[in-house]
PLY file of the C-alpha trace (Angstrom):
ply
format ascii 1.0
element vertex 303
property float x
property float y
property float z
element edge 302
property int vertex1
property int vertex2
end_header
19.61 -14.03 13.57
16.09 -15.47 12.67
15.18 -15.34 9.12
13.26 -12.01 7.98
12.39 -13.08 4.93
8.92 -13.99 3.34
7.30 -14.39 0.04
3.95 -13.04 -1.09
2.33 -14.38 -4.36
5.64 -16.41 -5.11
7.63 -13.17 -4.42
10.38 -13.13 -2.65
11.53 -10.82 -0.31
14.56 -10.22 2.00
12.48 -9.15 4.69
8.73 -8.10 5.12
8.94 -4.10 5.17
8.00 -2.23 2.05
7.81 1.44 1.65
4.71 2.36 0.74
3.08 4.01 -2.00
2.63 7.58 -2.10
5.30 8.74 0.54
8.57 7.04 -0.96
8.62 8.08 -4.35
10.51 6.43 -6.99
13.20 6.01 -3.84
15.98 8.85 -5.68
15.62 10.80 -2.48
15.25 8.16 0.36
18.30 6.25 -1.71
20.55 9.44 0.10
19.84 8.01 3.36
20.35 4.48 3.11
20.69 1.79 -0.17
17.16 0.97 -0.67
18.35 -2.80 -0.78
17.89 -2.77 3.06
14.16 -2.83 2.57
12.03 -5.74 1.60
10.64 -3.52 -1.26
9.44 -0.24 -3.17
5.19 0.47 -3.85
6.59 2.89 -5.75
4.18 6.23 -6.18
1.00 6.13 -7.94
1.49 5.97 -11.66
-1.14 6.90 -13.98
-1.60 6.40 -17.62
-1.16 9.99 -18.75
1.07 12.75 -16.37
-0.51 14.07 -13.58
0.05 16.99 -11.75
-2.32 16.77 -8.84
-4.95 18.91 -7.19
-3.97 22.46 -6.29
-2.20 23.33 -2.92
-2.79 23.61 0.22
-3.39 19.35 -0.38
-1.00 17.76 2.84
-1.49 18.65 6.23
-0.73 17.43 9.72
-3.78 16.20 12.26
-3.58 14.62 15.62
-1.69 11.74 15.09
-1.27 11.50 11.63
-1.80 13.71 8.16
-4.66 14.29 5.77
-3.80 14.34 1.90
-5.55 15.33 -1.38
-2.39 15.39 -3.58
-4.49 13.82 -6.50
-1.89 11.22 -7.68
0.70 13.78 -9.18
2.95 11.40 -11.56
4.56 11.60 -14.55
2.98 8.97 -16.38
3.02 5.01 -16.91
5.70 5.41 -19.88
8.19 7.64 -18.02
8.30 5.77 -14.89
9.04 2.41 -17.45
11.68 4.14 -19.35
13.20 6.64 -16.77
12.60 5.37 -13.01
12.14 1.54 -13.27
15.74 1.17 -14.96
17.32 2.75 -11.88
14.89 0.74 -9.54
15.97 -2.28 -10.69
19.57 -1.65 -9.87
18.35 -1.17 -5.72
18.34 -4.89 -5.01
15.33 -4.78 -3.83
11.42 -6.14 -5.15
9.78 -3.38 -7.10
6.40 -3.12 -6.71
4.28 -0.30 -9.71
0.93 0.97 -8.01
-1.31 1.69 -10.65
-4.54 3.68 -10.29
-7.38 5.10 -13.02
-10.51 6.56 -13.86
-12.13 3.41 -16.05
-11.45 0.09 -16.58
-9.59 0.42 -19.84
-6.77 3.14 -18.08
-5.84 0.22 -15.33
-6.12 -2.56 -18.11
-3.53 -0.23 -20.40
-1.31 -0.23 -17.59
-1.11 -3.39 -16.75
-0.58 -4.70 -20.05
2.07 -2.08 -20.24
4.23 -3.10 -16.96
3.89 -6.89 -17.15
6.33 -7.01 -20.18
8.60 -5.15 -17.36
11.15 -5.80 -15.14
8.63 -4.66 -12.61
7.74 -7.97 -9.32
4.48 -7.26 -8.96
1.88 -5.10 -9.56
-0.53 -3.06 -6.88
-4.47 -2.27 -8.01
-5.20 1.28 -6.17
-8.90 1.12 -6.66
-9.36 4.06 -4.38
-10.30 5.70 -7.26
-13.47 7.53 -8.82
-14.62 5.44 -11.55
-15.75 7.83 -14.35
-18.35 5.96 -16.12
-20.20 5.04 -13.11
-21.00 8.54 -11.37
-17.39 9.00 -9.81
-17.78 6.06 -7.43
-14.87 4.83 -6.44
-13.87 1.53 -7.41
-13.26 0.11 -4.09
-16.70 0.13 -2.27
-18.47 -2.61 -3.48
-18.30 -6.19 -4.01
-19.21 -5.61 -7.42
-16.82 -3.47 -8.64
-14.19 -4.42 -6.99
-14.79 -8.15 -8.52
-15.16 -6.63 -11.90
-11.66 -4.36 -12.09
-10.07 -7.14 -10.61
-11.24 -10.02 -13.55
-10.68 -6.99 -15.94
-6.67 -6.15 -14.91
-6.60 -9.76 -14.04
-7.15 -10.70 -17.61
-4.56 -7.90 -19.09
-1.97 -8.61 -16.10
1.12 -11.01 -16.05
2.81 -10.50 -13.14
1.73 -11.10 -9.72
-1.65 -8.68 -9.08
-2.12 -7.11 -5.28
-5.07 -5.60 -4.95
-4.92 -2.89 -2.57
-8.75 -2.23 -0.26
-9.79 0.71 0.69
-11.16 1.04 4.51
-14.19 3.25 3.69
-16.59 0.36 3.38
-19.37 -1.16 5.59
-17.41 -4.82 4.74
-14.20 -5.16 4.25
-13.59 -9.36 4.07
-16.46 -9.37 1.61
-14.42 -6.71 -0.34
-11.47 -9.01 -0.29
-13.37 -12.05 -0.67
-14.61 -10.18 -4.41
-10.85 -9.81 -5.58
-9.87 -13.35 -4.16
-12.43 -14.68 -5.85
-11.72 -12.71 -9.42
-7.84 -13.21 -9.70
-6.30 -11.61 -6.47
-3.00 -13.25 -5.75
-2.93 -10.94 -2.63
-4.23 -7.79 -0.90
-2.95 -5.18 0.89
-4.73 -2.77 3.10
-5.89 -0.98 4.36
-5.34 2.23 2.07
-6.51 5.83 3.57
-9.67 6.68 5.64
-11.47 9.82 4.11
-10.94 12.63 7.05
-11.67 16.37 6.72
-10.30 19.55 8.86
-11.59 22.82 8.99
-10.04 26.39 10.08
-11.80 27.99 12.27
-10.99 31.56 11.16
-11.08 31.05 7.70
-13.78 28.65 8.30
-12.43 26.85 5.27
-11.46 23.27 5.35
-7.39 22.72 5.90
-6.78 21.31 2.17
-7.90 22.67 -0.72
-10.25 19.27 -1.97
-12.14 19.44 1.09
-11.85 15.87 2.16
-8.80 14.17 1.90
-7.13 10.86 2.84
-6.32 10.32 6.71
-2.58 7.81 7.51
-0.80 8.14 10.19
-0.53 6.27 13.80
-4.05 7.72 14.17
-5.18 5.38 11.64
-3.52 1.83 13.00
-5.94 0.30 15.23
-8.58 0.63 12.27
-5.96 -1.06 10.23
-5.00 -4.08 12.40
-9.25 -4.67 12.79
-9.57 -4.88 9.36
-6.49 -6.93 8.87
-7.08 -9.60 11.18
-11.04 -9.76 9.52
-9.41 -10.23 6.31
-7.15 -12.51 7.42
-10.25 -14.89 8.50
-11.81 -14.58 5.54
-9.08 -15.05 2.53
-6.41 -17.73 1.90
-4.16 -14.75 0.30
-1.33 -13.41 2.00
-2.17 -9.75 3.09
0.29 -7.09 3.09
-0.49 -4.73 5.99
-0.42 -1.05 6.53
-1.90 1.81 7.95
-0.18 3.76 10.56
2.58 1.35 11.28
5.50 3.27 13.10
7.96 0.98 15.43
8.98 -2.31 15.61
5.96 -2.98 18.23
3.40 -2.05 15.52
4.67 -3.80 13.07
4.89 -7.46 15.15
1.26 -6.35 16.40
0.39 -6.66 12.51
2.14 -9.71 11.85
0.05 -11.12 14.78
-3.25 -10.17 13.09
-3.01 -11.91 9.72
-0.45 -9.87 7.62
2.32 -11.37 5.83
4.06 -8.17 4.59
3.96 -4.41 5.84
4.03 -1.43 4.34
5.42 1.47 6.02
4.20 5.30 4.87
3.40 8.09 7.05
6.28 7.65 9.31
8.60 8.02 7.00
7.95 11.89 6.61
9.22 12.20 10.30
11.50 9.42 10.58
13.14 8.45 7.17
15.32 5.47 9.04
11.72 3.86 10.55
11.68 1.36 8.19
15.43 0.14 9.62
14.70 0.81 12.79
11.32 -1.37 12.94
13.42 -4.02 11.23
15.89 -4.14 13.86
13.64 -3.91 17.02
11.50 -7.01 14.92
15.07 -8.95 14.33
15.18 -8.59 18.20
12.33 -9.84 19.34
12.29 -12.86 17.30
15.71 -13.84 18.71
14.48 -12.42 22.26
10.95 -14.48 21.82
13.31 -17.88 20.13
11.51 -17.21 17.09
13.46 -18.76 14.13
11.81 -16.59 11.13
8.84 -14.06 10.92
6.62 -16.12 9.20
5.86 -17.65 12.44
4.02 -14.73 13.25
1.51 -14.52 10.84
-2.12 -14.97 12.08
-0.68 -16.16 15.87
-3.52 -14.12 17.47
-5.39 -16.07 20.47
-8.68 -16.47 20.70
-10.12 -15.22 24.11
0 1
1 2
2 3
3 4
4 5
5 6
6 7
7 8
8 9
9 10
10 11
11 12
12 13
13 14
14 15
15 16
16 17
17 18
18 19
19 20
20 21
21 22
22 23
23 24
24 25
25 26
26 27
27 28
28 29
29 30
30 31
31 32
32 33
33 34
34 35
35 36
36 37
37 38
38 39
39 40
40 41
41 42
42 43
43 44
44 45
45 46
46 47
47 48
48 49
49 50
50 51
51 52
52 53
53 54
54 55
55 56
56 57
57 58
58 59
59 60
60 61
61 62
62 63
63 64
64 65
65 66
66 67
67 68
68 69
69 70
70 71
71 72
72 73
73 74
74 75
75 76
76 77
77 78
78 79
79 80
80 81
81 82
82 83
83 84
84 85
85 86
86 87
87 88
88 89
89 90
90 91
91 92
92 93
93 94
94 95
95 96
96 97
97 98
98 99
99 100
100 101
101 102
102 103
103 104
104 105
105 106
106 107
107 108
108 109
109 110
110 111
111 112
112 113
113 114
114 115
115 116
116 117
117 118
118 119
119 120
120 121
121 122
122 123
123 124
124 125
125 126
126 127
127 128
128 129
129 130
130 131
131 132
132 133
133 134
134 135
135 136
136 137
137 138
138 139
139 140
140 141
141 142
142 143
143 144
144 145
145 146
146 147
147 148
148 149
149 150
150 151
151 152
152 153
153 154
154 155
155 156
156 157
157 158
158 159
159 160
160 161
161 162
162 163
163 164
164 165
165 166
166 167
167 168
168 169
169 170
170 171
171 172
172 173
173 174
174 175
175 176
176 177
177 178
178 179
179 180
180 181
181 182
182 183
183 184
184 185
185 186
186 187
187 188
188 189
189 190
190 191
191 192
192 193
193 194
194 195
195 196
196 197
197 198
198 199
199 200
200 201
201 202
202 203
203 204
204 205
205 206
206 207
207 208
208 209
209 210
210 211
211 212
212 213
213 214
214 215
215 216
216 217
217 218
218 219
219 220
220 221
221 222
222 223
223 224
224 225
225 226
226 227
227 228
228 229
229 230
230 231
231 232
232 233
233 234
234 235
235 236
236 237
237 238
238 239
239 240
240 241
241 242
242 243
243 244
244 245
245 246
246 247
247 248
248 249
249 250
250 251
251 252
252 253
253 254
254 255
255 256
256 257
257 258
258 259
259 260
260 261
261 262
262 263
263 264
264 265
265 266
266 267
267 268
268 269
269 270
270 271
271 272
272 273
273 274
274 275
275 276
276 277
277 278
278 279
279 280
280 281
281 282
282 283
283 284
284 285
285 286
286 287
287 288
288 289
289 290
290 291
291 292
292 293
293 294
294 295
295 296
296 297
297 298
298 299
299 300
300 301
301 302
């Protein structure tokens, strides 16, 4: 059996598939299926620094190839998910990963502060999110910003900080370039594309925020693009995702720069994908005489 493992930002873990942030949880439900300790390890959902309970239904919906969602981070809060969810994490075997996300600078500093004198492995930077005191801009678009919140959380943050990119940007390896450069010990991307549907007889759009956040296979070969940029432009491992749904996809990521994966929308059709794309991967490394995934990473050739 070739060796699955990796380790990103000093991190080990037992092999490089993650479930990803807003479509696993806490893991209580997925945990029915199959002991979480069979995954690399948990993004777990978005936590915020008060409760949230999202925007108002309808706010998931299919699409060709993938699903649009405006659930608007519902959460319980930074303090339960310490106190009630991270206890029973910890038990999974398995690196736990808290995905913060906020509306200023202070909110994600809070946080941060909060979970590094945790039990929590790293820490994820959702900066797909509208910054308050500048207009509702979201974090993520500029070099600027993204620089700043990074040196910010950066400065309040003790464990290991990923920041994760959004896609909806005219450059993303400048993006990453900005958190690399401000305190990044890696990135992971890409996040969701902004989509919108509309019903034609209603002639209202499909969710109820209008736009909303497009994942899904439809999404992948945007997200291997941007990873393999990335990957040419930072020395810090990237943890890939965005549409990743078999085995195939996920050594096609490898490939392109990633070190890690994360695995979402699939999961809401397939709850066992993230055990079945670490089988078919265990396969073709001993198929290809590949002694351990790592050897993957960034193995694209040049035309």
């Amino acid at each position: 059996m070739a060796d699955l493992s990796v380790k990103v930002a000093g991190v080990k873990f037992k092999n490089p598939l993650i479930a990803a942030s807003g479509t696993f949880g806490f893991g209580r439900e997925y945990g029915e299926f199959y002991p979480l300790s069979a995954l690399g390890g948990i993004s777990c959902k978005g936590i915020t620094l008060k409760r949230r309970d999202g925007n108002p239904p309808p706010r998931i919906a299919e699409t060709p190839s993938g699903i649009l969602n405006a659930v608007g981070l519902q959460n319980p809060g930074v303090d339960v998910f310490i106190n009630e969810d991270l206890p029973w994490l910890k038990q999974q075997n398995t690196v736990v990963i808290a995905n913060i996300a906020g509306n200023t600078v202070e909110e994600y500093c809070q946080m941060a502060e909060k979970l590094s004198v945790t039990d929590v492995d790293m820490i994820e930077l959702n900066i797909s999110c509208p910054n308050v005191k500048s207009g509702g801009v979201q974090f993520g678009t500029s070099c600027e910003s993204v620089g700043n919140i990074t040196k910010e959380v950066r400065a309040h943050c003790k464990k290991p900080l990923i920041v994760k990119l959004s896609p909806n940007v005219t450059d993303i390896a400048s993006i990453a370039q900005a958190a690399e450069a401000e305190g990044a010990d890696a990135v992971s991307m890409i996040n969701t594309l902004t989509g919108m549907r509309i019903d034609i007889n209603s002639r209202r759009p499909i969710i109820r925020n209008n736009t909303g956040g497009l994942s899904g296979s439809a999404v992948f070969p945007v997200a291997v693009r941007m990873v393999w940029q990335v990957s040419n432009a930072v020395k810090i491992p990237i943890i890939g995702m965005g549409g990743i749904s078999t085995w195939e996809d996920a050594v096609e990521m490898l490939i392109a720069g990633a070190t890690a994966l994360q695995i979402g929308t699939v999961l809401f059709s397939d709850p066992y994908a993230p055990i079945k794309i670490n089988e078919g991967l265990n396969k073709f490394l001993d198929d290809n005489g590949i002694k351990s995934v790592t050897e993957l990473t960034g193995t694209i050739k040049p035309w």
